[in-house]
C-alpha positions in Angstrom: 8.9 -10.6 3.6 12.5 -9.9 3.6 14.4 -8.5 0.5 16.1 -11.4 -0.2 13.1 -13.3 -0.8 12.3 -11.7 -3.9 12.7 -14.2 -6.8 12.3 -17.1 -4.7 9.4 -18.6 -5.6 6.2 -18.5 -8.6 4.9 -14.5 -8.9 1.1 -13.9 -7.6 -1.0 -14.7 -10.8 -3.2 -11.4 -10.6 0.2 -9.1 -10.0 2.3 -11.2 -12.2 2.8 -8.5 -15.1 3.1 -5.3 -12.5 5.5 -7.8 -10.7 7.6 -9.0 -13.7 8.1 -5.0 -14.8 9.1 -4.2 -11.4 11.5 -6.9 -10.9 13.2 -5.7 -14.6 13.7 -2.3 -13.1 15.2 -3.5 -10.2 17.4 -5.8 -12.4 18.3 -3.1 -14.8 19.5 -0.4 -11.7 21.8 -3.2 -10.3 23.7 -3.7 -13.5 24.1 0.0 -13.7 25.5 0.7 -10.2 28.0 -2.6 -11.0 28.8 -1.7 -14.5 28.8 2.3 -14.3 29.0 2.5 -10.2 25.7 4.6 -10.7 24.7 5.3 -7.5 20.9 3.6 -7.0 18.5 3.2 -4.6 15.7 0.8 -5.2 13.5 0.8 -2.8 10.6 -1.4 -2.6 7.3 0.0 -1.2 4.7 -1.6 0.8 0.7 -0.7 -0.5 0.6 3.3 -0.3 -1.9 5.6 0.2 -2.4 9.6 0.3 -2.6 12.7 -0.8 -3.4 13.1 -4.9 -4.0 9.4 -4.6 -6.3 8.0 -7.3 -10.3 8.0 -6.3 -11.4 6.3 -9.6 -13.7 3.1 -9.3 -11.9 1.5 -12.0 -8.6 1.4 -11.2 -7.9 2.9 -7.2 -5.8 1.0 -5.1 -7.5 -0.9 -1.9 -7.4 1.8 0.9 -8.5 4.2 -1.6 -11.2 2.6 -3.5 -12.6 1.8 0.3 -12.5 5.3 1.3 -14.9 6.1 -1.9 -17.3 3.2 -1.0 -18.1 4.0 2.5 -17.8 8.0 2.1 -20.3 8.0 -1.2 -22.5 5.1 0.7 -23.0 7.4 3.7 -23.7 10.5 1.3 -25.8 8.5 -1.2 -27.6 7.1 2.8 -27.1 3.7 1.0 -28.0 0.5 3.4 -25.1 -1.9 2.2 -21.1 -1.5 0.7 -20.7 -4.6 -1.1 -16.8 -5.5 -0.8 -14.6 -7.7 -3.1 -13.6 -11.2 -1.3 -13.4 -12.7 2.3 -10.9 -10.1 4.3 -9.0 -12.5 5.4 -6.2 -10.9 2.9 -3.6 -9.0 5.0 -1.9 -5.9 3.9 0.7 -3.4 4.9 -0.2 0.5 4.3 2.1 3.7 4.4 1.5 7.3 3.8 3.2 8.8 0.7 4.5 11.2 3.7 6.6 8.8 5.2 7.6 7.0 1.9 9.1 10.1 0.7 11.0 10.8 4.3 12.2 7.0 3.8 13.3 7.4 0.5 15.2 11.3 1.2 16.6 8.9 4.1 17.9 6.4 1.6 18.8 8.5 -1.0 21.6 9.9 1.4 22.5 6.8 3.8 22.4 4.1 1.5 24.5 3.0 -0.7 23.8 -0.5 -2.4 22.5 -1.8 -5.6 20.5 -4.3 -3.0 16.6 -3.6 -3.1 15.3 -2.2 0.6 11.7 -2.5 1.9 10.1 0.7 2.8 7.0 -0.2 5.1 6.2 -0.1 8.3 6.4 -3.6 9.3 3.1 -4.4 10.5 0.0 -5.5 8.7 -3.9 -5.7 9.4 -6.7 -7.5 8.1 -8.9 -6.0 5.1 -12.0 -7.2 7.2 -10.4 -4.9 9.9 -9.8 -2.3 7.9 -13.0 -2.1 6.8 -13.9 -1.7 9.8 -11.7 0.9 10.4 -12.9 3.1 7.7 -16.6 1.8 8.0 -16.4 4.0 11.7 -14.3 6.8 10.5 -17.0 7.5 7.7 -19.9 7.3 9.6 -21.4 4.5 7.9 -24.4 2.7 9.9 -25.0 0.0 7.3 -24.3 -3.4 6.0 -20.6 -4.8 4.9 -21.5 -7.4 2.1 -18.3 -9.6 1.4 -18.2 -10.9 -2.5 -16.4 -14.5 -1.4 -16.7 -14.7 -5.7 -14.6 -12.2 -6.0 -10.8 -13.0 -5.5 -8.8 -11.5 -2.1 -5.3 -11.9 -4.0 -2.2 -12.8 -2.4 -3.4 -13.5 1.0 -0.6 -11.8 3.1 1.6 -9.1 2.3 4.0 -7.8 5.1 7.9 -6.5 4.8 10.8 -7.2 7.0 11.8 -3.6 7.5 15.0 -4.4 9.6 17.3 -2.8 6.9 15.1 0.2 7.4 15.2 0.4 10.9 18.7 0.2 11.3 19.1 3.7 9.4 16.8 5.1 11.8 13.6 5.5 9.8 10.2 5.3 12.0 7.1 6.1 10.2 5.6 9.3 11.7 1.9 9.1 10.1 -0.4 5.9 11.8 -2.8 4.1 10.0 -6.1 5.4 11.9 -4.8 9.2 11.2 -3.7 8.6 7.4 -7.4 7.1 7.1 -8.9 9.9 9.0 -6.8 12.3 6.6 -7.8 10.2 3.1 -11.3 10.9 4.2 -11.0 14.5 4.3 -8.9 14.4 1.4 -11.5 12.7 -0.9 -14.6 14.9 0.3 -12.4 18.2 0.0 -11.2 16.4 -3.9 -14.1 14.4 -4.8 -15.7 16.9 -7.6 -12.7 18.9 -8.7 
């Protein structure tokens, strides 16, 4: 997805209120760098993940609430992790780590009221990274996909050229920022 697409066509029906409250925000910061020349930088993050990231059942975000499942399943020795929809939804993840380098980046090479991806450009499958987690937690038992269940917007993926350009590479890879969200929720899990 490239910035300028934003706007461009119907909002995904199950992000359409997050999505209409972002797009306002973005709206309002480009009126105030034209009207006031108030310097802004409005980034717009791919799915994140990390460190104090939320846990909760109820309302974690995907990488997240998957890192629960398959930790507590292998603690609780449970035989299946039932999982919302088909995987065939694709998504892109970054490490707070690097967003915040990105945005210090931005902050001090960037100077537009234009909105800017921050991602790492590349995207992978939920079935695969279920997979990925499924193995980096040990898990020996059964992946039970809830096709009732919606999968959402079926691929999510930025055109981080604008990015690039300033010289931004993302330094944390997806296998190691899983690797670290394990240890992260075991170490955090009853505090």
């Amino acid at each position: 997805m490239k910035e300028e697409y934003l706007m461009t066509g119907p909002l995904e029906p199950t992000n359409e209120a997050y999505a209409i409250a972002k797009i306002a925000g973005l709206k309002m910061a480009k009126y105030y760098y034209e009207q006031y020349n108030l310097k802004t930088v409005c980034a717009m993050p791919c799915n994140l993940y990390g460190i104090n990231d939320s846990f909760d059942p109820n309302n974690s975000h995907v990488l997240s609430s998957l890192v629960r499942k398959f930790s507590d399943a292998v603690e609780e020795n449970l035989n299946e992790v039932v999982i919302w929809g088909t995987g065939i939804a694709r998504r892109e993840f970054m490490n707070v780590d690097d967003v915040s380098k990105a945005l210090i980046l931005l902050m001090n090479n960037y100077d537009s009221a234009d909105i800017i991806n921050v991602g790492c450009g590349y995207d992978i499958s939920i079935r695969d990274l279920v997979e990925i987690i499924k193995m980096k937690t040990g898990f020996k038992g059964k992946v039970v996909w809830d096709s009732t269940m919606p999968d959402g917007m079926l691929k999510k993926c930025m055109d981080i050229s604008k990015l690039s350009k300033l010289g931004f590479i993302p330094s944390i890879g997806l296998e190691e920022g899983i690797s670290m969200m394990i240890a992260y929720y075991k170490e955090h899990k009853n505090i």
